[in-house]
C-alpha positions in Angstrom: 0.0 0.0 0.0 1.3 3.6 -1.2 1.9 6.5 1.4 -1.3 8.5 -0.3 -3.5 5.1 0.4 -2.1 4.8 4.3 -2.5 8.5 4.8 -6.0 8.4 3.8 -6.4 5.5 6.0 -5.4 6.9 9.0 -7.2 10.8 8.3 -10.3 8.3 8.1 -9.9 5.8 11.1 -8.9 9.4 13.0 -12.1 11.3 11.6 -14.5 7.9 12.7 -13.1 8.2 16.2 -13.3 11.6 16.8 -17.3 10.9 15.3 -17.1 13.3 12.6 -18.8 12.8 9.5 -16.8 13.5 6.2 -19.0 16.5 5.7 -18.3 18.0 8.8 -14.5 17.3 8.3 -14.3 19.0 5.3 -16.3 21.9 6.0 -13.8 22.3 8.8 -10.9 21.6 6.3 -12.5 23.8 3.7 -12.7 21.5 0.9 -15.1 19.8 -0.9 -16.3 16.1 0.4 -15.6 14.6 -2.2 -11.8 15.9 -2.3 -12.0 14.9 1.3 -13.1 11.3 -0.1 -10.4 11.1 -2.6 -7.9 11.8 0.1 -8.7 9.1 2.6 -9.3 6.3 -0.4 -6.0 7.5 -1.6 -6.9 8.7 -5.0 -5.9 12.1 -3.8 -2.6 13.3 -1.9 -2.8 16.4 0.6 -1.7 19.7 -0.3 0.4 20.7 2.7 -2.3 23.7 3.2 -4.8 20.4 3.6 -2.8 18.7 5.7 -2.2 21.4 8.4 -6.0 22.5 8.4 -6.5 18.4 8.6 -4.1 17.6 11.6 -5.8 21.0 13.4 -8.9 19.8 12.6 -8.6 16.3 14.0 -6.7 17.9 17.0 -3.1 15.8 16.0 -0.3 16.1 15.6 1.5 15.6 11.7 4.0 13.2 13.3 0.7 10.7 14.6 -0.4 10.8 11.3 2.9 10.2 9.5 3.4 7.3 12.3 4.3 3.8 11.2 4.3 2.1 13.8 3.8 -1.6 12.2 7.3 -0.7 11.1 9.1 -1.1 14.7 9.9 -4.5 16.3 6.9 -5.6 19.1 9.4 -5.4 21.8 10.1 -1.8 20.9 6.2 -1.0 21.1 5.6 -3.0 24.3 9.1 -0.9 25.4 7.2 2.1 24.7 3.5 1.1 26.2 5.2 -0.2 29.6 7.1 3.5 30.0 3.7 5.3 29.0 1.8 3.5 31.4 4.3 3.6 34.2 3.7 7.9 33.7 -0.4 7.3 33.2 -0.6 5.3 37.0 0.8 8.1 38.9 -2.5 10.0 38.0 -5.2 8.2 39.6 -8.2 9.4 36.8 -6.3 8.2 33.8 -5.2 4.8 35.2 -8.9 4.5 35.9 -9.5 5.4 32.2 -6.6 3.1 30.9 -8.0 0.1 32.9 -11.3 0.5 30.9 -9.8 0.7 28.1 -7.7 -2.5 28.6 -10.9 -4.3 29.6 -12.8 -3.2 25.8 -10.4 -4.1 24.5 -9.9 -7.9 25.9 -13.5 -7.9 24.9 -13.1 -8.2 21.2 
């Protein structure tokens, strides 16, 4: 899969979580839905105006977006999750939130 196809991907899986519609992310990106649906099929690549109105508008950053994660080893990632949950327990409210999400997650 190209970069324009796992781009699109991603803008998409971010838009769905963050329960916008494609209109309402392009009228917040100021472009048409149906460029909007060209760029997340990958048909279409991002101007870099797009893309900065696009990261704003889902509230990330470019590096998440740009992140290839299935690209580093599992002990790396699991290196990584261990450190950021370590950091996440010393606040009481977000280990609370983390243990729900855990427990979703088994559910599948």
């Amino acid at each position: 899969m190209g970069i324009k196809q796992e781009l699109g991907k991603k803008i998409k899986r971010m838009r769905l979580n963050r329960g916008l519609t494609q209109e309402q992310l392009a009228e917040a990106v100021n472009v048409s839905q149906r460029t909007l649906s060209g760029i997340e099929i990958g048909e279409n690549f991002v101007t870099a105006e797009t893309f900065d109105r696009i990261v704003t508008a889902l509230k990330t950053t470019p590096d998440e977006l740009f992140a290839v994660n299935h690209l580093r080893g599992q002990d790396e990632i699991f290196s990584e999750i261990q450190t950021d949950i370590y950091s996440i327990s010393q606040d009481p409210l977000k280990l609370d939130i983390l243990y729900n999400v855990v427990k979703a997650l088994k559910k599948e």
